[in-house]
N, C-alpha and C positions, 0 to 999 in steps of 0.2 A: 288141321283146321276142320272146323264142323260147317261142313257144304247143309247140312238137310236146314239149317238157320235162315238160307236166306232162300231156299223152293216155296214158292206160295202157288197151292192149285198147280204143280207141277210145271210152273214156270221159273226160272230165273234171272234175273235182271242185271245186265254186267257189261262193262264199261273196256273194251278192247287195247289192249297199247301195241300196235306191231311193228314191227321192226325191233325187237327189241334183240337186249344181249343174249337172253335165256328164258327160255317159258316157266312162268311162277306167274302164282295167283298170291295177292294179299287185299287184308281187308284195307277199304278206304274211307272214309266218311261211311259209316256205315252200309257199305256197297263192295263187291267185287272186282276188284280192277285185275283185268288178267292181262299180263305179258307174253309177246307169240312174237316169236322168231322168224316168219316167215312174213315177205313184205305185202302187203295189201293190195297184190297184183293177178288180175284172171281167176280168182280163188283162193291162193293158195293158204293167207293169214286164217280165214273162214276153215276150213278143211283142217290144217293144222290145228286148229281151237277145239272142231270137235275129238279127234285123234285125243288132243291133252287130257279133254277133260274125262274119255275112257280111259288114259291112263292113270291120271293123277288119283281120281275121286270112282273110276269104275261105273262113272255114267255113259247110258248114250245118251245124246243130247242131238237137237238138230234146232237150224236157225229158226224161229217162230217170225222173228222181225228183226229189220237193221242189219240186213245182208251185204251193204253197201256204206254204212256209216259205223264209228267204234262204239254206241251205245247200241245192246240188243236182248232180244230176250231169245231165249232157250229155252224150247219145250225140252221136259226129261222123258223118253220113252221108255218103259218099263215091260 
């Protein structure tokens, strides 16, 4: 999947599922829906989300907004 499609001005905009079975990203309506395993408790779905997307795609990322709701955007720190 080509991540740099949907960074504008180094943010990215992406729609959270947690609790899920297994962390995967796919496209949805033209947007990101990403899958996190970890449930949306003290942190941990948040933390686990940026961890993935260093692994998956080799970004850091950290929450810009929507720290507390499944719609958010990500700054990409470079």
């Amino acid at each position: 999947m080509e991540i740099d499609k949907y960074i504008h001005n180094g943010t990215l905009t992406i729609r959270v599922v947690p609790n899920a079975s297994k962390n995967d990203v796919v496209e949805e309506h033209n947007q990101l829906k990403v899958y996190i395993k970890a449930v949306p408790d003290k942190n941990k779905a948040n933390v686990e989300l940026i961890k993935f997307f260093k692994k998956k795609f080799g970004l850091r990322v950290m929450i810009k907004s929507g720290m507390k709701g499944r719609d958010k955007v990500l700054k990409v720190i470079k």
